[in-house]
C-alpha positions in Angstrom: -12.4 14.9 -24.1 -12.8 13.6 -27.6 -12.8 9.7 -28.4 -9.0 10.2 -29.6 -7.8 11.9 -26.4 -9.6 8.8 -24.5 -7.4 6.3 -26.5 -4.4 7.8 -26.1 -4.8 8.1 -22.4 -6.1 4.6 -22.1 -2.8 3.3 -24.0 -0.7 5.8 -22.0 -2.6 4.0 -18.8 -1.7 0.9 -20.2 1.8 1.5 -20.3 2.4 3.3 -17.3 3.6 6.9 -18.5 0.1 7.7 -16.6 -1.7 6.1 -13.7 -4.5 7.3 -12.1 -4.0 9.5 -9.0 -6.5 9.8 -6.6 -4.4 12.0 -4.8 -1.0 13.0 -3.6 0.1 14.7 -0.3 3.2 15.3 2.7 2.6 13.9 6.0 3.6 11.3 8.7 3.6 7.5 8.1 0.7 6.3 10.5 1.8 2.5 10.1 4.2 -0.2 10.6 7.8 0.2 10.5 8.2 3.4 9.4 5.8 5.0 12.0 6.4 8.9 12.5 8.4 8.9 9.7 7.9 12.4 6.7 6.9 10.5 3.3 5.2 11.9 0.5 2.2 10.1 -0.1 0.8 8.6 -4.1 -2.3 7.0 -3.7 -3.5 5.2 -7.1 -6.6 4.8 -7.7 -8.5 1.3 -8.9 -8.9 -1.7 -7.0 -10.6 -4.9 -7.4 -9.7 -6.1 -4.0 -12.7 -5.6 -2.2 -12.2 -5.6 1.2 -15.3 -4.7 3.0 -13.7 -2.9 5.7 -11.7 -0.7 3.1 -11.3 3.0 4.6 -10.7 4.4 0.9 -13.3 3.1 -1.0 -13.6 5.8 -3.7 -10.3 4.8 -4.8 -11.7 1.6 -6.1 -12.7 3.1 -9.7 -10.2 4.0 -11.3 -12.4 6.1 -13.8 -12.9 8.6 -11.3 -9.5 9.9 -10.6 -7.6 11.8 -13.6 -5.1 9.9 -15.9 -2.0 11.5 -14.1 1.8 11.7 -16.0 4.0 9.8 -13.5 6.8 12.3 -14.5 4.7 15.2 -13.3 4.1 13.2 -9.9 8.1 12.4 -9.4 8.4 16.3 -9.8 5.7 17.2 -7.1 7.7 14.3 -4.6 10.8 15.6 -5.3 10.0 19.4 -3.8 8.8 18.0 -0.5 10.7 14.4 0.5 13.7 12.3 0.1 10.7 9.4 0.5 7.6 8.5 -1.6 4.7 5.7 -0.8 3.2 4.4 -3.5 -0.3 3.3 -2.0 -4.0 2.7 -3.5 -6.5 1.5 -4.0 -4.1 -1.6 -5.5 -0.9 0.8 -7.5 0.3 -3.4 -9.1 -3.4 -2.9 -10.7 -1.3 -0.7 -13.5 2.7 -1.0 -14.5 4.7 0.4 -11.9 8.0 0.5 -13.3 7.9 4.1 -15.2 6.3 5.3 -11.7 9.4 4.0 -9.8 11.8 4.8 -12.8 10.9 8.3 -12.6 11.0 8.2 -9.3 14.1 6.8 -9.1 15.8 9.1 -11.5 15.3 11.4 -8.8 17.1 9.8 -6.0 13.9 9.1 -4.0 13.4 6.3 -1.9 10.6 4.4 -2.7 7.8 2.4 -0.2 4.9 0.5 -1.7 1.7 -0.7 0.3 0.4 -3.8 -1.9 -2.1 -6.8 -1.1 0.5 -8.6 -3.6 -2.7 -9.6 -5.7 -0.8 -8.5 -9.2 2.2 -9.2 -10.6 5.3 -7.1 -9.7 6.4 -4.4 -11.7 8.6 -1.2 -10.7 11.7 -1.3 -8.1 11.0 -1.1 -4.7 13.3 -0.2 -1.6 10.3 -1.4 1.1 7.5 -3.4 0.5 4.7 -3.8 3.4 2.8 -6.4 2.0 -0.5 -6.7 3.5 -2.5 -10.1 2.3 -6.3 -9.8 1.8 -8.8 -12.7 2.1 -10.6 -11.7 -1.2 -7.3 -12.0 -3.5 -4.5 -13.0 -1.6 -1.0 -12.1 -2.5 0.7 -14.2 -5.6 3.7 -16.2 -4.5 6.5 -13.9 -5.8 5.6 -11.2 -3.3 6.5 -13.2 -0.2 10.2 -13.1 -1.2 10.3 -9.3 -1.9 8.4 -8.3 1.4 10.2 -6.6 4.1 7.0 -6.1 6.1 4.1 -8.2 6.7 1.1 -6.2 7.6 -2.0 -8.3 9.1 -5.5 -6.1 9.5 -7.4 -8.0 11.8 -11.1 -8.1 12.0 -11.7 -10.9 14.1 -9.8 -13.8 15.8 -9.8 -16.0 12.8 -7.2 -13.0 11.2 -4.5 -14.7 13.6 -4.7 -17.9 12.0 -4.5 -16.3 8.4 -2.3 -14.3 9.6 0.2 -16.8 10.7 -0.2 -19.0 7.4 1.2 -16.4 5.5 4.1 -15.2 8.0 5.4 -19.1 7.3 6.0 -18.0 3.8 7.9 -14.6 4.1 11.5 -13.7 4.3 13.5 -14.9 7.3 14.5 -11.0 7.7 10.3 -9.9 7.0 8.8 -7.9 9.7 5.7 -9.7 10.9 2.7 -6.8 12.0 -0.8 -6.7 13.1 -2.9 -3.9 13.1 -6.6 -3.8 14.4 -9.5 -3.1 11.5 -10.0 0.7 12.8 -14.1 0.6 13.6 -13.3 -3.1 15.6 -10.3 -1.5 17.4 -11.7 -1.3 21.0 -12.9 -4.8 20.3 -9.6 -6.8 19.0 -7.2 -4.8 20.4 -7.4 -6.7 23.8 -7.1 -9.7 21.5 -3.7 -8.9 19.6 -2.0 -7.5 22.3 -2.0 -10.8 24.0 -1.5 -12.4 21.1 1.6 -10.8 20.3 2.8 -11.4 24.2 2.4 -15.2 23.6 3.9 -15.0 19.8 6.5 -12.0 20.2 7.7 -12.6 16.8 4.9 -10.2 16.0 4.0 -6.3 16.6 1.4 -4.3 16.8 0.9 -1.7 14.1 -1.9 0.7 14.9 -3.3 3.5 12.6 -1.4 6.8 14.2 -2.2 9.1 11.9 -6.1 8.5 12.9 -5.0 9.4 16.4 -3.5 12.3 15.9 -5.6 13.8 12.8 -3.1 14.1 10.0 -4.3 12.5 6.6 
């Protein structure tokens, strides 16, 4: 790639008319709401969240995954599902809206996975926002969630996990899900959590359990 071909794809970046895709794939929602459910998966890749715990840490440079036209991605969702998630790494990291436009354009249903760290950009039809110590969501994202999705490492997760369930939607969907390499250790721990606060659920990584990406 010549200096050039770099600039235009940084500006293209920059815009939105490419992101970069770490990858792309069909399979089964593993978590929250829309457990068991077909989707087509986009993960994006760069992320300056830093969770410690993350299970996809390579997405977390964005140099390493290929500048990717969102036009050519809303053409690869539209041959295998009716519904797309948009996941990362962090996707607000970059403009969303020619993502979801194209996406859109296409009559596909579109779910986002976000820490809500970045400003929103791009049209959503579900938004599981799932707060992170490190950067934790900006205020506009509480409004727009429809799930709230807690990972929980250790028991003081509950009590951040309750400080931002005070600020969602009446209607949001409150979820915690075990950090999968503590799961034998705070599972015990939600589950009677939720039994004494049953406004919440238990989201649990299926996917892991039954070997499909």
């Amino acid at each position: 790639m010549n200096v050039h071909d770099k600039e235009v794809n940084e500006r293209l970046v920059a815009d939105g008319r490419y992101v970069p895709l770490m990858e792309e794939f069909y399979t089964i929602q593993g978590e929250g709401f829309h457990t068991g459910k077909a989707a087509y998966f986009v993960r994006i890749g760069g992320c300056d969240v830093g969770c410690h715990w993350c299970d996809v840490k390579e997405s977390w440079n964005a140099a390493l995954h290929p500048p990717t036209a969102v036009e050519e991605i809303a053409e690869h969702a539209a041959k295998h599902s009716s519904t797309v998630v948009v996941t990362g790494g962090e996707p607000l990291t970059w403009n969303m809206g020619p993502l979801t436009k194209a996406l859109k354009d296409r009559g596909i249903t579109i779910h986002l996975e976000t820490s809500g760290s970045y400003p929103v950009t791009g049209v959503w039809d579900w938004v599981c926002l799932s707060p992170k110590k490190t950067k934790p969501p900006l205020p506009e994202w509480y409004a727009l969630a429809n799930e709230l999705k807690v990972i929980v490492y250790n028991r003081h997760d509950l009590k951040w996990a309750e400080m931002h369930a005070e600020r969602v939607g009446e209607g949001c969907l409150l979820y915690l899900q075990p950090e999968w390499s503590r799961r034998k250790e705070v599972m015990p721990m939600i589950a009677e959590y939720v039994m004494a606060n049953p406004k919440w659920r238990v989201s649990l990584q299926t996917h892991k359990y039954i070997g499909i990406p």
